[in-house]
N, C-alpha and C positions, 0 to 999 in steps of 0.2 A: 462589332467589337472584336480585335484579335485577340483569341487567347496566349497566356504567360505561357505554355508549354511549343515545343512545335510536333510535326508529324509529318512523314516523308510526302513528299509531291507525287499526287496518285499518276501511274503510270497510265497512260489513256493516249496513245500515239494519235497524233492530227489534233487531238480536242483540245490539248493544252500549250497556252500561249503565256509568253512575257511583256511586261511592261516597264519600263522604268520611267519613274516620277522624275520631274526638276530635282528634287530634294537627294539624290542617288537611288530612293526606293525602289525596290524593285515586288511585281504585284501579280501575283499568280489566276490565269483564268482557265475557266472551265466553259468549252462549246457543246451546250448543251441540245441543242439542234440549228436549225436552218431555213431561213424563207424565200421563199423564189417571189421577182418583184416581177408579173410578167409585163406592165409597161413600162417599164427600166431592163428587164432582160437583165438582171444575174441576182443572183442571189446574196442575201445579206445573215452572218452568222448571227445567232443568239449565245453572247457571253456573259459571265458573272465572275467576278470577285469572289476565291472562294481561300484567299490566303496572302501572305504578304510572305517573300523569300528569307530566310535566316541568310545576314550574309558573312557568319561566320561557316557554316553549311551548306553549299548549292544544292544537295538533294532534300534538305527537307525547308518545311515553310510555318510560320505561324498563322493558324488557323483561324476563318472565324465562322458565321452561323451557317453562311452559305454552306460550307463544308461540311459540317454534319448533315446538310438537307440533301446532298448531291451525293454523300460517300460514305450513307450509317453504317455498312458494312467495314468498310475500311477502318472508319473512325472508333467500331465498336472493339474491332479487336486491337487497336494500337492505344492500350491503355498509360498514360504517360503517367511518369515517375512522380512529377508536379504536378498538384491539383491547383492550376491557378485560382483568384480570389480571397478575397478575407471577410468576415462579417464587419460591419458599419458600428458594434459594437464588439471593446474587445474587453473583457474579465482580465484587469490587469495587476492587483493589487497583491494577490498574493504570489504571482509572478517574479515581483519586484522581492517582495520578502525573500524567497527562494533562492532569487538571483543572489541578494547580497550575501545570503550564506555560506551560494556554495563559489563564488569568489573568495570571502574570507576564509573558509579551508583549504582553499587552492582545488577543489576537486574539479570546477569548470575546465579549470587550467592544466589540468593529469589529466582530463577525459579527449580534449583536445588536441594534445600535445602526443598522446597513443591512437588516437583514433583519427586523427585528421579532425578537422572543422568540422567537418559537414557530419561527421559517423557519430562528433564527439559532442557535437550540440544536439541531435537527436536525439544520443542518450542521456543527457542531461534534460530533453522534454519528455523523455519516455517516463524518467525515475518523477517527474509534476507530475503527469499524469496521470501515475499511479497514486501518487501522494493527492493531487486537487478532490480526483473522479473517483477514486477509491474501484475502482476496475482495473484489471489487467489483460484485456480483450482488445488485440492488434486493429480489430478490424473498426472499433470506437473511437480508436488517435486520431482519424482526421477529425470528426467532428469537433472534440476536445479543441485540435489546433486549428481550430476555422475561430474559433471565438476568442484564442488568447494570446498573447506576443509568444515570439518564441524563440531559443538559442540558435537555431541552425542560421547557416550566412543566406541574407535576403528573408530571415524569416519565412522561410521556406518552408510548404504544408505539405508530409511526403503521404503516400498513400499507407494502407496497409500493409500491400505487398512489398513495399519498402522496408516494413517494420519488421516483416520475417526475414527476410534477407539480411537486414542486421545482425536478429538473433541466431540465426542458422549458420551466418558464415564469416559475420565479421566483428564478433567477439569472440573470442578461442579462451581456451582455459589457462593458457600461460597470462594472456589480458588479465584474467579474472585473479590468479596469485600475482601477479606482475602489482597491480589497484592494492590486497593485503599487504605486500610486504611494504609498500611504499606508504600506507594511510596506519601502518603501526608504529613506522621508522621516529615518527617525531615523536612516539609517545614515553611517559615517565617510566619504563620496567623495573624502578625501584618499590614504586606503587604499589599496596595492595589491588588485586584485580579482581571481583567477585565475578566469576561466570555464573548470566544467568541461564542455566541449564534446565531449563522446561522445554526441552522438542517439542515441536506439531509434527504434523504430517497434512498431504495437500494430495489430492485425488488425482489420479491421471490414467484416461484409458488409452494412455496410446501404446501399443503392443509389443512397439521395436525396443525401448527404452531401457536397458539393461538395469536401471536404478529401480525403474517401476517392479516392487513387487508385493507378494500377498501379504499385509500386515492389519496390527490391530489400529485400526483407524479411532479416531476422536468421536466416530459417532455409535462406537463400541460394536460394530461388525468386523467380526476378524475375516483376515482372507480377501479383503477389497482392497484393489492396484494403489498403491500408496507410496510417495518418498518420505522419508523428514529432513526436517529442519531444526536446528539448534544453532544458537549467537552466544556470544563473549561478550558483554557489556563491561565498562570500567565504569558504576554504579555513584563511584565517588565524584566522576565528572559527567556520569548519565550519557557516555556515547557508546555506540557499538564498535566493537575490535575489531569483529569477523563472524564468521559462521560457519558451519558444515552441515553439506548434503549427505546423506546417505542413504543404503537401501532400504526399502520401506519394511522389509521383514529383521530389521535388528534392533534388538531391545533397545531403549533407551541407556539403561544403567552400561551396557556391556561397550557402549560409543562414548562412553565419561572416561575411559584410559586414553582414547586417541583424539580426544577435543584436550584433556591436558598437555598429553605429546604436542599437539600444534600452538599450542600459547608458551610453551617453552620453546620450540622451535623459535618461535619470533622473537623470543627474548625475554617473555616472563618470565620470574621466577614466584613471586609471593602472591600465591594463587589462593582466592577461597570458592565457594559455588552457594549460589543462591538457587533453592530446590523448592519443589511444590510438596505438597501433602504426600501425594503421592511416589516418594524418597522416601517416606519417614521408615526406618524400619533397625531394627539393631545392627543387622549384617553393614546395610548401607553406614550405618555413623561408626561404627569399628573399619569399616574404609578409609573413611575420611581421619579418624586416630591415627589407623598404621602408616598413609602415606604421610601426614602431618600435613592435611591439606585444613584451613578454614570454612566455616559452613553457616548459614544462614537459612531454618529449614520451617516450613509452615508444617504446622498440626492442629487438628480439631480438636476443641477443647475437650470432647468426648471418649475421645480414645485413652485405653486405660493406663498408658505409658503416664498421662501429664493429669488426669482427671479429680486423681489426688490432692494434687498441688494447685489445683486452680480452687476445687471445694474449700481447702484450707486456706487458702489467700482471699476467700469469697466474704465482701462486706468490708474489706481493708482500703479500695482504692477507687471503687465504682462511683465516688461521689464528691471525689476531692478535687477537687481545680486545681492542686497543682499537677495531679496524675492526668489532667487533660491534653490531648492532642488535637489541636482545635482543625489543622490539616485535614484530619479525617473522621472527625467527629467521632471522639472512641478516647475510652481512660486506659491507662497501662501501666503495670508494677513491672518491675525485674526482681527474680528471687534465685537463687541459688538453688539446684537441683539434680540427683539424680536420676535421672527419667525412667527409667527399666532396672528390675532385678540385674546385677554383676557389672553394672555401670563402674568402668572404672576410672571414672571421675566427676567433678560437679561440674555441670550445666549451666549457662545464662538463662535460662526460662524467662520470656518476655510476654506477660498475660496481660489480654486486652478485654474490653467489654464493651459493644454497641449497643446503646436502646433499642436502636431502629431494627440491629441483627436480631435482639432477644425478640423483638414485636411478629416480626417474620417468621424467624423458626418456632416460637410457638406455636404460630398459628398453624404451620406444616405441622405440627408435631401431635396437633388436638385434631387436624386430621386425618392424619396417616390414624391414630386409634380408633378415629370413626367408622375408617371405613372399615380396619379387623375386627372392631367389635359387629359391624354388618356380615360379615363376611362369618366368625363364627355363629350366630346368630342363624344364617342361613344352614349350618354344619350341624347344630343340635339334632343328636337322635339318626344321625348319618352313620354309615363306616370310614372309619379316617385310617385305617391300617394302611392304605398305599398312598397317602396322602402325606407331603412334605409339612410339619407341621411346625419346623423352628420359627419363622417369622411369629406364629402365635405368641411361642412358649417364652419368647424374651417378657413379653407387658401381661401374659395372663397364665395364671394357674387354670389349669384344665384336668378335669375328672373324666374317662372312660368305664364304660362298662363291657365287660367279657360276654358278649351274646353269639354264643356255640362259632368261635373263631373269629367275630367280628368284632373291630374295635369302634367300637361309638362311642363318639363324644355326648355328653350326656349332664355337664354344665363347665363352664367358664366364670372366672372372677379375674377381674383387674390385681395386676401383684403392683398395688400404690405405690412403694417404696421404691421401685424399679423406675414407674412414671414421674413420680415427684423429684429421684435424681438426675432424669432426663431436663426435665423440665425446668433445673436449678441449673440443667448448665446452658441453658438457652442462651444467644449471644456472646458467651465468652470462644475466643480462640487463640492461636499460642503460637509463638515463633521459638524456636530454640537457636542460639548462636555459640557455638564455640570461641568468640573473642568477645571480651567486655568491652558493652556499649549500653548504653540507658535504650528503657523501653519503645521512647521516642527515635531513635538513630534507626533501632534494627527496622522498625516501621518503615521508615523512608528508604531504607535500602531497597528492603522488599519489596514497597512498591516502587519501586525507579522499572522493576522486571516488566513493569509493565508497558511500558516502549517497546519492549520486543511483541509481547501477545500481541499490541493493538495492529501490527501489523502483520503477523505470519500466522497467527491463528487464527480457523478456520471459522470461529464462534466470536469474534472478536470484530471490531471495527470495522477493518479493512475485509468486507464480504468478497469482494472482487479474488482475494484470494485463497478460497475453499479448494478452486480447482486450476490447473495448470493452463489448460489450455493450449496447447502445444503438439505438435509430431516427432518431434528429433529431441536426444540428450544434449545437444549443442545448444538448443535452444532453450532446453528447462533450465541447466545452466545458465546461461545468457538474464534468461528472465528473470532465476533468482537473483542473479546478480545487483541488475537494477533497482530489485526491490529493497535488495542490503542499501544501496544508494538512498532508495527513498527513505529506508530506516532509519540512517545519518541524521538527512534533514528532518524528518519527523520529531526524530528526537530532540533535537536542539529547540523545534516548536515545543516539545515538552516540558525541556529543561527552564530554556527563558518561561516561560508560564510558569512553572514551578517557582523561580525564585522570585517572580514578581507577587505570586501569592504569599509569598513567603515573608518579604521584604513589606507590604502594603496589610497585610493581616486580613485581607478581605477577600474571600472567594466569590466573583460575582458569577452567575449561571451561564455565563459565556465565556467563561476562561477556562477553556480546554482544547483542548487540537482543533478536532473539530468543526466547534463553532468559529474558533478564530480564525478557519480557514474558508470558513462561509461568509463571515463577516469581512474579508478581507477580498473576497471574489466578488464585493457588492463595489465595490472602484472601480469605476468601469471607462472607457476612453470611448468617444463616439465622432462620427465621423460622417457632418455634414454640409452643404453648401459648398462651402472649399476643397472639400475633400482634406481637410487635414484632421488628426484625429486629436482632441482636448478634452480633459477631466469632463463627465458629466453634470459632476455636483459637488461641494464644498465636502470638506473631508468630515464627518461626523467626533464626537468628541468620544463616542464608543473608539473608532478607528483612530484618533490619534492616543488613544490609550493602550490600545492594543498594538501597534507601531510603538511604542514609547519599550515596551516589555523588549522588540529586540535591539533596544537603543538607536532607533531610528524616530526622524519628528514628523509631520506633515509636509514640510517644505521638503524632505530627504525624497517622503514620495512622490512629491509634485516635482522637483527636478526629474526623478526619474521616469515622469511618465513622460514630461516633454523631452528625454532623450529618445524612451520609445516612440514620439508622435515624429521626431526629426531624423529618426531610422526607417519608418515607412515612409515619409515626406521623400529622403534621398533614393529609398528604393522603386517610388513610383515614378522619381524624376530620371533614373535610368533607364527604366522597362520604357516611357515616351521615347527616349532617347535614342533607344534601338529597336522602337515601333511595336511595342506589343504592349504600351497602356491606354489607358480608360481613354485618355486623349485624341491619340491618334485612332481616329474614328472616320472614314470616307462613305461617303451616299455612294452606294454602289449603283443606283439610278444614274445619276450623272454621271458614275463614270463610265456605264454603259454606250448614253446616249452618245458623249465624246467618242468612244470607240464605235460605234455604227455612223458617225458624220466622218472620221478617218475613212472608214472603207469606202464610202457613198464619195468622197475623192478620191 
């Protein structure tokens, strides 16, 4: 069989000969040695077929098995750009989703149109396969593209080292703002915009990388090679804006002036930001006052700013069905509030109450006591004078006795009062909004953030991406890049799922990212006897349900798998066509024997 790729005609003066077929072909041999006949008197060559001539190139030729047997060396270091073959089964379904996405955004069409074909469908398989395989590991794309259709022209399967070359040299950062300015241009900038501003950070030892630097990383070691990442979501329509990288040693808060600067730059003006727990603080929310920005801010119910006001709301709304949010299984009031002493103004305070969260942190919470009552328990009758002793003193009153300079502890009692209001506030937590909205609304905004985590954070879905994996800042760029791409599409998996839960009032255990993207890679196209490739099985009523969610039917998929089966149909009737498919296959026997009866006349 000749392979899809070719490889230059080994140089081997006297040993290599040509042939040409009836047909024009022309057929590359290799003399591999020689027999002396001594009662005929001359000698008869030993040749093989070890390649058919490219005749768009006369020095090189399309290879086949002989040629790896005659020329490992040769063949091992001429590693070709095409990994010919495809699997007999190909994972197509969520393919097809993808596909029709990212045509309806036009981004197949930008990615194309700046990149050429061939750079512009690659990176349109690069951002699937971040999105299908949830890895970002160059050297895992072919496998990926061995089992699934794919955008590049001829479906084409590049190697790894194809895949760095991309990211190293033929995406540049004006590409990368060229893709922002052009995927903001059609959006509403009258629009309120919530930024969700929760950075990650993503690990990278590589040394050259100006961005890599020492910071406080997600796994709470400070000083580990880190960049971040932070996105702009427009929450109201669940899709991403943009994002920014930056060095891994600059605070979060201190990169909130120049993510605003660049959303004005593009043309927003009516900005809010959607923050994690970790915002909550007076300085932070007198920022957001003085510039007159909008804010959407998660707090624990325990923290003494809102604790008040959730105790006092406690028993008002935990039980009523119309305070139900059936979404997220959680009840939720809005009250009016001052959060902090010199508050100068009232609050939206949006308090919520899960069972399942009160069931949970109790149960942390009876034993995190278990184990400090073990722990002083071990301490009685000890010296505790160099011994940190606040985690005790919050849940127990503790007695010492003065023994000539030593501080012994010498009995502990539980302070009830302290446990029982811990313990009252078990499953409640609190959103604060500066714009009135019902308890319900701020929920869903807040969670919409969560399209950003599942994919850039490092604790989150997308595991593939904890670490870069990369050498050059050309390429950590690059790779972020594609991943914003997969973001896009992620998200819109998100959003349609969201409203069809929304729309249908039913959350079934398989309507999430996810799963529907598991369930949708179970479409599979196969490919036998005729070699044409055809649906494996009847489309499931899970799958035309979840096909229904992005307003697509089962016929939608069915046409498009047999456009995919009549795109490799034409592309294997070309590769015949100029000799290098499954078809054109010659018995190198016979065509030996033919050429030793040529000599022997």
């Amino acid at each position: 069989m000749y392979r899809k790729f070719t490889v230059p005609i080994p140089d081997a003066p006297g040993k290599m000969t040509e042939k040409k077929a009836k047909d024009g072909s022309v057929y590359i041999y290799y003399e591999y040695g020689r027999i002396y006949h001594r009662d005929r008197k001359y000698t008869i060559p030993n040749r093989v077929c070890i390649g058919k001539k490219d005749p768009g190139n006369g020095s090189r030729m399309f290879p086949n098995d002989k040629y790896f047997e005659y020329f490992p060396d040769e063949s091992a270091l001429d590693v070709p750009e095409h990994i010919g073959g495809r699997s007999s089964c190909l994972r197509s379904g969520a393919y097809v989703v993808i596909s029709f996405l990212l045509k309806k955004h036009k981004i197949l069409e930008w990615l194309e149109n700046r990149f050429g074909e061939k750079n512009g469908g690659l990176s349109a398989d690069l951002a699937s396969y971040l999105l299908i395989s949830e890895r970002n590991s160059a050297q895992h794309y072919p496998d990926y593209a061995y089992s699934h259709p794919l955008f590049t022209p001829d479906m084409r399967i590049y190697s790894d080292s194809k895949v760095g070359n991309l990211l190293r040299d033929d995406i540049t950062r004006d590409d990368i703002i060229a893709f922002t300015e052009w995927w903001n241009k059609g959006k509403d900038h009258r629009r309120r915009i919530y930024i969700s501003y929760d950075s990650t950070n993503k690990h990278c030892q590589a040394g050259d990388i100006d961005m890599i630097e020492g910071g406080h990383s997600k796994s709470g070691v400070d000083g580990e090679p880190v960049f971040n990442v932070s996105v702009a979501i427009d929450l109201k329509e669940r899709m991403p804006l943009f994002y920014e990288d930056y060095l891994g040693s600059i605070v979060d808060v201190t990169q909130l002036e120049h993510m605003v600067d660049k959303a004005i730059g593009l043309g927003y003006r009516n900005i809010g930001f959607v923050l994690d727990r970790g915002y909550f603080s007076r300085s932070n929310i007198s920022y957001m006052d003085d510039n007159g920005y909008s804010f959407i801010m998660m707090v624990k119910g325990r923290r003494q700013l809102v604790s008040t006001a959730v105790l006092a709301n406690k028993g008002t709304f935990e039980n009523r069905r119309a305070c139900h949010i059936w979404e997220h299984s959680v009840n939720g009031t809005t009250v009016m509030a001052r959060i902090y002493e010199g508050d100068r103004r009232d609050r939206f305070l949006h308090i919520y109450y899960s069972p399942r969260r009160n069931s949970l942190e109790r149960a942390a919470f009876e034993l995190m006591l278990t184990k400090l009552s073990a722990e002083l328990e071990r301490l009685i009758g000890k010296d505790c004078s160099g011994r940190s002793m606040a985690k005790y003193e919050k849940y127990y009153d503790l007695s010492y006795a003065d023994d000539r300079g030593r501080h012994v502890l010498v009995m502990c009692s539980e302070r009830t009062d302290e446990t029982e209001r811990e313990i009252s506030l078990c499953g409640y937590f609190c959103l604060i909004s500066s714009d009135r909205m019902d308890a319900s609304e701020a929920l869903k905004t807040y969670k919409s953030r969560d399209a950003s985590e599942k994919l850039f954070a490092s604790d989150k879905t997308f595991l593939g991406s904890r670490t870069s994996r990369i050498q050059s800042e050309s390429s950590l760029r690059s790779k972020t890049f594609l991943e914003f791409i997969a973001l896009i599409i992620r998200s819109r998996f998100y959003s349609c799922i969201a409203d069809h839960v929304s729309a249908t009032r039913r959350k079934r255990n398989y309507m999430n990212v996810v799963s529907v993207i598991a369930e949708l890679e179970k479409i599979e196209l196969v490919r036998i006897g005729d070699g044409v490739y055809r649906l494996d099985h009847a489309i499931t009523a899970r799958q035309k349900e979840i096909l229904s969610v992005f307003g697509m039917s089962s016929d939608d998929m069915k046409k498009s798998c047999r456009d995919i089966s009549n795109r490799l149909a034409a592309i294997d009737s070309a590769d015949i066509r100029n000799g290098v498919g499954d078809a054109d296959v010659r018995d190198d026997s016979k065509i030996e024997d033919e050429e030793e009866e040529e000599w022997q006349e």
